[in-house]
Backbone as JSON Lines, residues from 0, in Angstrom:
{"i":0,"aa":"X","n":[0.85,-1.17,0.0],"ca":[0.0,0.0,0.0],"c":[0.9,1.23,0.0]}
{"i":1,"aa":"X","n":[0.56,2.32,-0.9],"ca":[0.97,3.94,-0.93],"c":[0.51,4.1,-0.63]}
{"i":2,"aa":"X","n":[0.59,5.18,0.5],"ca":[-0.05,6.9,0.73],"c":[0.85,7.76,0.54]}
{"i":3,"aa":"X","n":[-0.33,9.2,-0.2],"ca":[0.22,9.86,-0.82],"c":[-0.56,11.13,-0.35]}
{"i":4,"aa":"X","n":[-0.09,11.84,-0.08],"ca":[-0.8,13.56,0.66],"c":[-0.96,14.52,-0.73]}
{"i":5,"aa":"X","n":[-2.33,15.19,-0.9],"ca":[-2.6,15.9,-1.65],"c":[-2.94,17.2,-1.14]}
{"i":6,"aa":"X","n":[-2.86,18.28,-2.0],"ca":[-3.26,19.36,-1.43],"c":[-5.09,19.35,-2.35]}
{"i":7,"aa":"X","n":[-5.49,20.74,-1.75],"ca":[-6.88,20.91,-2.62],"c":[-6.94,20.81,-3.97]}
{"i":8,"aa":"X","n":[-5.93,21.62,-4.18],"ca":[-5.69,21.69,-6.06],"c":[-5.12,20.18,-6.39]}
{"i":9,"aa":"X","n":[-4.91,20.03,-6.15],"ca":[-4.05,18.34,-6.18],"c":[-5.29,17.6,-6.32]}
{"i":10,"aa":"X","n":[-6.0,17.82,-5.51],"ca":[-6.85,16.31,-5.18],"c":[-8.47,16.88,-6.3]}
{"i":11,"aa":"X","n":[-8.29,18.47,-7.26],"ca":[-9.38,18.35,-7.82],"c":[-8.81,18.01,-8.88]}
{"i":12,"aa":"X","n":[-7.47,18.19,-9.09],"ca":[-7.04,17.9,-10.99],"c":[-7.19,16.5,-11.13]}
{"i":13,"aa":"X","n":[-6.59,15.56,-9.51],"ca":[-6.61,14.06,-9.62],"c":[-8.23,13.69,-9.91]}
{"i":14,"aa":"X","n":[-9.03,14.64,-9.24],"ca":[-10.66,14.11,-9.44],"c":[-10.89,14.36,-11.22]}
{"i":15,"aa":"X","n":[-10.33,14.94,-11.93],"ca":[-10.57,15.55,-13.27],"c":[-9.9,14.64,-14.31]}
{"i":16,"aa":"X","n":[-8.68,14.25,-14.02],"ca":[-7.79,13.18,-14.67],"c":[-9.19,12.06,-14.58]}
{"i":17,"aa":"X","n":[-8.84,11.69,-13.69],"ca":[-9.9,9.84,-13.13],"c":[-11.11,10.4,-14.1]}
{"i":18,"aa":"X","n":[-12.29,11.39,-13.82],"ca":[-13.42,11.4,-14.59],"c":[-13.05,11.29,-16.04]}
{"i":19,"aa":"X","n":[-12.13,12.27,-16.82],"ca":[-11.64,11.71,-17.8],"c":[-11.36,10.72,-18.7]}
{"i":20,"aa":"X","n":[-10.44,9.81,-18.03],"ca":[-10.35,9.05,-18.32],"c":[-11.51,7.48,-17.62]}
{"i":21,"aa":"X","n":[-11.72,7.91,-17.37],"ca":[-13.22,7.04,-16.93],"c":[-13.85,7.15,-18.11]}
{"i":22,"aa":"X","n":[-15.04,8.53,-18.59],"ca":[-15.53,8.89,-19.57],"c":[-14.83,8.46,-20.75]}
{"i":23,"aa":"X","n":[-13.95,8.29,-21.02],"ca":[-12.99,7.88,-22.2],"c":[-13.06,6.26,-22.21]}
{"i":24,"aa":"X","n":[-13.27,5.43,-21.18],"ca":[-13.17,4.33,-21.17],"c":[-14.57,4.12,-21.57]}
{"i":25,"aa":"X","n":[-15.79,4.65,-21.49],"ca":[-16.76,4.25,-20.83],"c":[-17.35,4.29,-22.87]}
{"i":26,"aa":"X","n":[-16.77,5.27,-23.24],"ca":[-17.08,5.95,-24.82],"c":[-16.33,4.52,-25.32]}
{"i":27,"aa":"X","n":[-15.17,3.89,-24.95],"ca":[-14.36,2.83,-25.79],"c":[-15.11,1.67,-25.37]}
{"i":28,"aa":"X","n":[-15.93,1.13,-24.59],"ca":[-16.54,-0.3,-24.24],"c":[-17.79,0.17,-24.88]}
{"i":29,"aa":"X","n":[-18.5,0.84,-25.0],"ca":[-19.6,1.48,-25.94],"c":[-19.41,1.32,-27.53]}
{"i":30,"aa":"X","n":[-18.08,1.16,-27.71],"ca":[-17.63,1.28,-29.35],"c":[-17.62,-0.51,-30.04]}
{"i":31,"aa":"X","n":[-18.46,-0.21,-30.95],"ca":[-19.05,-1.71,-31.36],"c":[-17.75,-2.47,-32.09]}
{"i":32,"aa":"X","n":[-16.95,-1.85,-32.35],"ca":[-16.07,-2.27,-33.15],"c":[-14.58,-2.92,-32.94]}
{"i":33,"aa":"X","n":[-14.82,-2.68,-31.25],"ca":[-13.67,-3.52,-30.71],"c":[-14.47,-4.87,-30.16]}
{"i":34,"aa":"X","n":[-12.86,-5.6,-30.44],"ca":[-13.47,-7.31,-30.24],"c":[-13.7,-7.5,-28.06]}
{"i":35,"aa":"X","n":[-14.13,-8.3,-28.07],"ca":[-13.92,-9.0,-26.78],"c":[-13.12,-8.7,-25.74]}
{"i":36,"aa":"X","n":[-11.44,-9.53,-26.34],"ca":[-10.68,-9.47,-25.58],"c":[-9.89,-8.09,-25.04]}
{"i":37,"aa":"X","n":[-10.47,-7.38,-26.31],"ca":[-9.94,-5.62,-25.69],"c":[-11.15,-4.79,-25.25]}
{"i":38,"aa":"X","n":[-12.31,-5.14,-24.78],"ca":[-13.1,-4.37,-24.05],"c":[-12.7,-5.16,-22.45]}
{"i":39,"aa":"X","n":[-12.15,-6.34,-22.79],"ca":[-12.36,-7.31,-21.39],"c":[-11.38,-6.4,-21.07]}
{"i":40,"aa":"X","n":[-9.86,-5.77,-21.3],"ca":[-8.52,-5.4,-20.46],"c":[-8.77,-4.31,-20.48]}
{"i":41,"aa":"X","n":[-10.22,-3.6,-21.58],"ca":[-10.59,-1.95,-21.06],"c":[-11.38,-2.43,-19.46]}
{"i":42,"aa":"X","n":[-12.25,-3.46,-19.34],"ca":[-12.88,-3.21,-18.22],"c":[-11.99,-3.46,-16.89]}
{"i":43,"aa":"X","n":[-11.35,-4.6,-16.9],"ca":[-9.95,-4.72,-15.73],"c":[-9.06,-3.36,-15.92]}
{"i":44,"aa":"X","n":[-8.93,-2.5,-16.58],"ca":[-8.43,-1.07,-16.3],"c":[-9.5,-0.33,-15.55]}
{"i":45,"aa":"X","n":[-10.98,-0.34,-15.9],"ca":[-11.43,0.71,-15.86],"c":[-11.98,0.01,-14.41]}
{"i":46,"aa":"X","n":[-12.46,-1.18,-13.72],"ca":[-12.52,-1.3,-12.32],"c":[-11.08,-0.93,-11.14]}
{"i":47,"aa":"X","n":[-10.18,-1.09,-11.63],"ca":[-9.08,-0.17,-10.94],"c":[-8.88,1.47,-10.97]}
{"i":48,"aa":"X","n":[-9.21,2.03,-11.67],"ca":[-9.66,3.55,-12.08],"c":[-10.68,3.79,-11.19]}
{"i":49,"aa":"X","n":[-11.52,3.2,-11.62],"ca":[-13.12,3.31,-10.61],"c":[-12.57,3.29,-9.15]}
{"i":50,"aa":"X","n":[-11.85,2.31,-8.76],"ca":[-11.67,2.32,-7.16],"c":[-10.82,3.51,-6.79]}
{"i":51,"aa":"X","n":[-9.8,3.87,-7.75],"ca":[-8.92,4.95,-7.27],"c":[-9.98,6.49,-7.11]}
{"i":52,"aa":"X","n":[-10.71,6.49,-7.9],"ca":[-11.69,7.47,-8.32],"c":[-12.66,7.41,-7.1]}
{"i":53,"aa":"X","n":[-13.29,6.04,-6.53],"ca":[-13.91,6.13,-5.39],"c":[-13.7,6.88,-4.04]}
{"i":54,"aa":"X","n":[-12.32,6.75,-3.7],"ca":[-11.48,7.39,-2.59],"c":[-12.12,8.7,-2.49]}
{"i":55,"aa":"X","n":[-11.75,9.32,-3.43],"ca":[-12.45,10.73,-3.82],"c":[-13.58,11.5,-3.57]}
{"i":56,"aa":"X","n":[-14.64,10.44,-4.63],"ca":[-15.86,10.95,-5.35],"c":[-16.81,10.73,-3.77]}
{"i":57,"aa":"X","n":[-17.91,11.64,-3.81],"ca":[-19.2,11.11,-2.99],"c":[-20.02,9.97,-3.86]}
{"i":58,"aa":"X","n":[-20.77,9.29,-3.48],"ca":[-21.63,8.51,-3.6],"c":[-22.58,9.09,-4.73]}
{"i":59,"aa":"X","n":[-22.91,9.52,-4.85],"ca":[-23.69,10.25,-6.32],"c":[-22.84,10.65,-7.62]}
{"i":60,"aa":"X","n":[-21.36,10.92,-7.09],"ca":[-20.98,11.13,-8.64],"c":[-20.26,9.51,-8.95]}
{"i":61,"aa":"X","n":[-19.97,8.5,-8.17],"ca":[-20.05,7.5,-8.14],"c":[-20.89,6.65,-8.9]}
{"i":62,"aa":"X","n":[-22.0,6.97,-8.91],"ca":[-23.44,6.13,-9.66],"c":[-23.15,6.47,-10.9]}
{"i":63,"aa":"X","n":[-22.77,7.75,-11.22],"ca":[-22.9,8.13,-12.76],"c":[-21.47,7.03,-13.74]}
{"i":64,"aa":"X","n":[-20.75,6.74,-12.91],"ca":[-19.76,5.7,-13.43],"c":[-19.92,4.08,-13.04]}
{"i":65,"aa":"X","n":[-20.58,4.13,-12.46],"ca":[-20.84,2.45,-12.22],"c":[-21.17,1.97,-13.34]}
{"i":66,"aa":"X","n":[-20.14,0.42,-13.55],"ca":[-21.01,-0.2,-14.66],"c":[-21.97,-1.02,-14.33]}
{"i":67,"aa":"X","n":[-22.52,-1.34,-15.44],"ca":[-24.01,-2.12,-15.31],"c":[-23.31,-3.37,-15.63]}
{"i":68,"aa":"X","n":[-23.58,-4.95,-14.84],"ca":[-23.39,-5.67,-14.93],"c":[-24.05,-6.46,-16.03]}
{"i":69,"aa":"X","n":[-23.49,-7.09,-16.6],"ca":[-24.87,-8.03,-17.76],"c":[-24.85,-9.21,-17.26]}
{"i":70,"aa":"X","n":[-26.08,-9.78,-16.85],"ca":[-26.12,-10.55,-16.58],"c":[-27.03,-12.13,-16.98]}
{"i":71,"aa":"X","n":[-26.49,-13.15,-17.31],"ca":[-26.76,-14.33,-18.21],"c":[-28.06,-14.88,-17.88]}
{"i":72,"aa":"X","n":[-29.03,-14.72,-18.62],"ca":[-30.3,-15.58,-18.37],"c":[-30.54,-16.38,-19.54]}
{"i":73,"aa":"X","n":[-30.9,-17.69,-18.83],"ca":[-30.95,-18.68,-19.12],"c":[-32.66,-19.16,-19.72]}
């Protein structure tokens, strides 16, 4: 484990980077034209992003990045 001390300005550019690139991920698993195995290593990026981003965020700007699970019915 790191810890790492931020100041205010610090900890809104880090909140601005993460939404960023969140939104950027979120536009690339949306894009019909990548196969499988590269939305699968966009989403194992983008649940580590998400947690770093959690630390941060309140609970409401949180929801707006959650992914939706799909789930298999049979």
């Amino acid at each position: 484990m790191l810890g790492i001390l931020f100041n205010e300005k610090e900890c809104k550019e880090l909140d601005y980077v993460l939404r960023k690139e969140l939104d950027e991920m979120l536009l690339d698993l949306g894009d019909s034209r990548l196969d499988g195995e590269i939305k699968q290593a966009i989403t194992r990026r983008y649940r580590i992003v998400f947690r770093m981003f959690a630390r941060i965020a309140t609970p409401r700007e949180l929801s707006r990045y959650a992914l939706r699970v799909k789930h298999n019915q049979q």
